[in-house]
N, C-alpha and C positions, 0 to 999 in steps of 0.2 A: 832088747830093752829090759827082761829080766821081769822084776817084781813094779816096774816104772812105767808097764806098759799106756796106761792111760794118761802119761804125760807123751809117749812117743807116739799115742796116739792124734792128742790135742795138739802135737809140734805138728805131725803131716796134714793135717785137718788143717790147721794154721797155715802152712805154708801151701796149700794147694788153693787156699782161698788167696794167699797174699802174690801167686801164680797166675790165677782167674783174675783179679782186680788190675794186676799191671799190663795183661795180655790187653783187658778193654781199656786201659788207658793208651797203649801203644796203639791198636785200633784208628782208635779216635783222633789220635797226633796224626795217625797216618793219613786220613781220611781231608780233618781240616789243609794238612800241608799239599795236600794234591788240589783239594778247591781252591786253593790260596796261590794258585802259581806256578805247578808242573805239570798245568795242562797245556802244548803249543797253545800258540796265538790264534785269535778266532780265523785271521787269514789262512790259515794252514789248515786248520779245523774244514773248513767252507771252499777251501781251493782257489782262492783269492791267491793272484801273483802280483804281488805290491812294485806296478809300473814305475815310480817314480826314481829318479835320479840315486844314488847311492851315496849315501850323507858319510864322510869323513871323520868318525872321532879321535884321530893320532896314532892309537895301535892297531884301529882295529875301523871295518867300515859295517852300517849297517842301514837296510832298509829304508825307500821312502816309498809313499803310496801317491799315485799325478794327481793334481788338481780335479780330474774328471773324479776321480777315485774320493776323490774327499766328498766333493758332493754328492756322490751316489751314495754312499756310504755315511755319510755325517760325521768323519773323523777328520782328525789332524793330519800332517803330515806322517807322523810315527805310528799312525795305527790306534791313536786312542780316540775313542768313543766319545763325540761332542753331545750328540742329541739322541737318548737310549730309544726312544720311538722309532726316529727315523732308520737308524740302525738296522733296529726288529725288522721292519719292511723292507727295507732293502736286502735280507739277508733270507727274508721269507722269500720276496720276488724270484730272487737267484738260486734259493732251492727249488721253485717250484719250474725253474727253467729247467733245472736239469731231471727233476722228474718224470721217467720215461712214460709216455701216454700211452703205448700201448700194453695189452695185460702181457704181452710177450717180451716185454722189456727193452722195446723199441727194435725188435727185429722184425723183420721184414713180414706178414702174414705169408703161411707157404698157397702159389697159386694153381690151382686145378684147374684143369680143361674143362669149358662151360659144352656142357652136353644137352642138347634141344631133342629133345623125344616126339 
C-alpha cells in the first residue's frame, strides 16, 4: 500500500468487520431456519409410527395417524397439534415409558449366589 498504508489499513479493518457482521447474520438465518422447519416431525423426533391409513395426494402419498392416535395425542389426522396441553402430556407419559428404571439401563441386575454363613 506504499505511503496509503492507513487507508489499507481502514480498508482491512472495514472489511473484517463487514466479514464479522455478515458471519452473525448467516448464523442467525441459520439458526431461525432450522426452528422454522428442518427439524423432523415431532413423530419422528419421539418415535411415534403414524398407524393410520396412507392419504393419497396424486404424485406422491403421505402419512396418516388412527383415530386412537388422534386422541392420545390431541392431533389431527396429519400430525398437527389440536390442543398444545394435551399434547405435552401425552408425549411426557410416552417418554417417561420408555425411560429405563433401572440405574443399569434396564439390564438385567447381575445375580450372585446367596451364601448363608
Amino acid at each position: 500500500c506504499g505511503s496509503r498504508s492507513r487507508i489499507c489499513v481502514a480498508r482491512v479493518a472495514f472489511g473484517a468487520a463487514v466479514v464479522r457482521r455478515m458471519r452473525g447474520l448467516l448464523l442467525s438465518c441459520a439458526l431461525i431456519s432450522f426452528a422454522h422447519g428442518l427439524l423432523p416431525p415431532w413423530w419422528i423426533l419421539n418415535g411415534v409410527k403414524p398407524q393410520g391409513p396412507p392419504e393419497d395426494m396424486g404424485s406422491y402419498t403421505i402419512v396418516t395417524f388412527s383415530q386412537e392416535q388422534q386422541e392420545r395425542f390431541a392431533i389431527d389426522a396429519h400430525g398437527e397439534v389440536k390442543d398444545k396441553e394435551k399434547f405435552q402430556k401425552a408425549l411426557t407419559t410416552l417418554k417417561e415409558s420408555k425411560t429405563p428404571k433401572s440405574p443399569r439401563y434396564g439390564l438385567k441386575e447381575p445375580e450372585y449366589p446367596h451364601f448363608q454363613i
